[in-house]
VOKOLKE-955096 format. One line per 5 residues: number of its first residue (from 0); their letters; for each residue z, y, x of N, C-alpha, C. Coordinates in steps of 0.1 Angstrom, whole numbers. Example, Ala and Ser with C-alpha at 12.3 -4.5 7.8 and 13.67 -1.06 7.14 Angstrom:
<rs>
0	as	78:-57:132:78:-45:123:78:-33:132; 71:-22:128:71:-11:137:79:0:129
</rs>
This chain:
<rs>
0	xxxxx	0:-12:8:0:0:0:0:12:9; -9:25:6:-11:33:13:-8:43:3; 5:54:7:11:64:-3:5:78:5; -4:85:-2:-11:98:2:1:110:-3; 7:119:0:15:130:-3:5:145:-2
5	xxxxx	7:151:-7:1:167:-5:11:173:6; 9:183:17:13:189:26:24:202:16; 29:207:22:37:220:14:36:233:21; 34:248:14:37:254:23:40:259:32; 56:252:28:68:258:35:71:248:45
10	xxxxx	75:249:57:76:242:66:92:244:74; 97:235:76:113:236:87:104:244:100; 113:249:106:107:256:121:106:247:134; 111:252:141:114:243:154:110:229:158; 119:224:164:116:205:171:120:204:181
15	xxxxx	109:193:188:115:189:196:107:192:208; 109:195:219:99:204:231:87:192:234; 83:186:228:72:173:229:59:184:223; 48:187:227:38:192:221:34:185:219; 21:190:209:16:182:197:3:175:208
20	xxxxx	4:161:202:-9:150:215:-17:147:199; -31:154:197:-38:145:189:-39:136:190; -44:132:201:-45:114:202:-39:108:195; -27:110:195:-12:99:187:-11:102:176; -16:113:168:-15:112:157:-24:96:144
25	xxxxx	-22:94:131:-31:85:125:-45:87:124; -48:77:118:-61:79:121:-75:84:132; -71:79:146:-79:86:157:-91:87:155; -95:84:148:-114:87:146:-113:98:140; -101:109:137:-106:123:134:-104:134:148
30	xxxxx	-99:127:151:-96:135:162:-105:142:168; -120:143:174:-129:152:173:-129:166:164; -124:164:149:-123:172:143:-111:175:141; -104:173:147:-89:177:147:-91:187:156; -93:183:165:-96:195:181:-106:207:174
35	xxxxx	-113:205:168:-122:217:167:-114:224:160; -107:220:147:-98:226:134:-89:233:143; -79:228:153:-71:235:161:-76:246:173; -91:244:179:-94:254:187:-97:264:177; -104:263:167:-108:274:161:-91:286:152
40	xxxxx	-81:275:150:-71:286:146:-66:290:154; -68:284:165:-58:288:177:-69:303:181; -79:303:183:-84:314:188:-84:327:178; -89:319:164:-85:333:153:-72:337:155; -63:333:159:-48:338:156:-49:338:171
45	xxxxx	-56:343:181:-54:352:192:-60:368:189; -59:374:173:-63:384:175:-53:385:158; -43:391:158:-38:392:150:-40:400:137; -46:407:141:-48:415:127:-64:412:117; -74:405:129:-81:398:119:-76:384:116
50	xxxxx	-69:376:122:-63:364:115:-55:368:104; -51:379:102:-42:380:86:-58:384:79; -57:392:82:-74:392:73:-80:379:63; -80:372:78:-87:359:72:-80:350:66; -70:349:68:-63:337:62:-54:345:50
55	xxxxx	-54:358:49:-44:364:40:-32:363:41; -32:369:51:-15:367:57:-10:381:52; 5:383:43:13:391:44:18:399:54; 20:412:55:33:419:69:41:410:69; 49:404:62:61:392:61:57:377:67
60	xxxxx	44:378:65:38:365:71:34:365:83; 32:377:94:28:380:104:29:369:117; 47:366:117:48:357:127:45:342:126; 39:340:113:32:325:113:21:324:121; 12:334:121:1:340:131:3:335:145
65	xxxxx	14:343:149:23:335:165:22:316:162; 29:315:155:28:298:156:18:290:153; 1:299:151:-12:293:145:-19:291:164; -12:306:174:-18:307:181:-12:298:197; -2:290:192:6:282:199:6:266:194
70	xxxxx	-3:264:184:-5:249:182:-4:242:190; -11:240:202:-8:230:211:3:226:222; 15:236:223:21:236:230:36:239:224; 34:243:209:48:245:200:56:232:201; 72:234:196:74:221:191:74:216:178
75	xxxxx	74:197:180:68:194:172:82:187:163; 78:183:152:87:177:142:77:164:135; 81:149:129:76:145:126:71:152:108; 62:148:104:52:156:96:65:154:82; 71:146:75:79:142:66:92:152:66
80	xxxxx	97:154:78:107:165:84:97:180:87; 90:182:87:86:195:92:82:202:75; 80:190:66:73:199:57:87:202:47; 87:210:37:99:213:30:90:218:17; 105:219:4:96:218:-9:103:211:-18
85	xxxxx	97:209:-28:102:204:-37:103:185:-36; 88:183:-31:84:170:-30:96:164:-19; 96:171:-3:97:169:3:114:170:7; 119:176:-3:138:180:-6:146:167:-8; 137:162:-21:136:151:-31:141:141:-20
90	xxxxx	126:138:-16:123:125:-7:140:126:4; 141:141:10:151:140:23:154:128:28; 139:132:37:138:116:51:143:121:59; 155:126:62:170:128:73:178:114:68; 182:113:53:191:107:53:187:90:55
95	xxxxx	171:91:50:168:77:53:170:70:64; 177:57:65:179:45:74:166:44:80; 166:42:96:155:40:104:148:29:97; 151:16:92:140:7:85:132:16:72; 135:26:65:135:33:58:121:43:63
100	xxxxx	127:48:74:113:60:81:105:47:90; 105:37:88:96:28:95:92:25:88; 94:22:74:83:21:64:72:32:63; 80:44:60:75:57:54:61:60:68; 65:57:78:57:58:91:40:48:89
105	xxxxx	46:36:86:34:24:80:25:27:67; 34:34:58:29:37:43:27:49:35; 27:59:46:24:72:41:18:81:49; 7:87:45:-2:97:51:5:110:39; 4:122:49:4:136:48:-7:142:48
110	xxxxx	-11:150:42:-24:159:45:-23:170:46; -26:174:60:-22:189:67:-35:192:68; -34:207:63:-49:215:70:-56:215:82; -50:218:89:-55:211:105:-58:203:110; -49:198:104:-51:177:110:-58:174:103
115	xxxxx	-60:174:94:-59:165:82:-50:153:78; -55:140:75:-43:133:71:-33:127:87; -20:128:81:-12:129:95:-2:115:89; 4:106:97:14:99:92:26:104:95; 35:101:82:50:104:79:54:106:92
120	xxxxx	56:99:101:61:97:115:55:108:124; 42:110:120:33:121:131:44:131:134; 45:137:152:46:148:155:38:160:155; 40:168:143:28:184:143:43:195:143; 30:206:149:39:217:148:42:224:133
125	xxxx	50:237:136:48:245:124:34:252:125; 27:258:114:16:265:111:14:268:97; 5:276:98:0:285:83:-14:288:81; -19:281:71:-34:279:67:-33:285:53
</rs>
């Protein structure tokens, strides 16, 4: 059984000092287009005031911009923990028993804008799409 989730747009901050390795994320046959999705935000959000532009960033949203333009070297959180929400409150995979997140790791893809689909377990940064 393969459990698909929607991404959220609110995200926990921080991690763990591990940057984010495409490679290891699921599904490696996206990874060509994982890298392009990440060079291309990474470079718009090297110019800040057209990255709010484009993406519709708020004054209040400004420093998500900073963490679009540090994707590959931010820290990371697995994708189940990074995202927050209503879905993702609910679920609170903190309290789950490691056999518990070793399921959720085997049986659930995330779908992040950048990545695209990422497993429960995946290490991504924070970001704003």
């Amino acid at each position: 059984m393969l459990i698909l989730l929607p991404p959220s747009e609110t995200k926990r901050p921080g991690g763990r000092e591990r940057a984010l390795d495409i490679g290891a994320l699921a599904l490696p046959e996206l990874r060509a287009a994982r890298d392009a999705a990440v060079d291309a935000l990474v470079a718009l959000s090297g110019d800040e005031e057209h990255a709010a532009r484009v993406l519709k960033m708020s004054p209040r949203q400004r420093e998500d911009i900073a963490h679009n333009a540090t994707l590959r070297s931010a820290p990371t959180l697995p994708a189940v923990d990074r995202y927050t929400g209503v879905l993702f409150d609910a679920l609170d995979a903190a309290t789950l028993t490691a056999a518990s997140r070793r399921w959720l790791g085997a049986h659930v893809l995330i779908h992040s804008a950048p990545f695209g689909p990422v497993g429960a377990l995946d290490a991504i940064p924070t970001y704003r799409l």
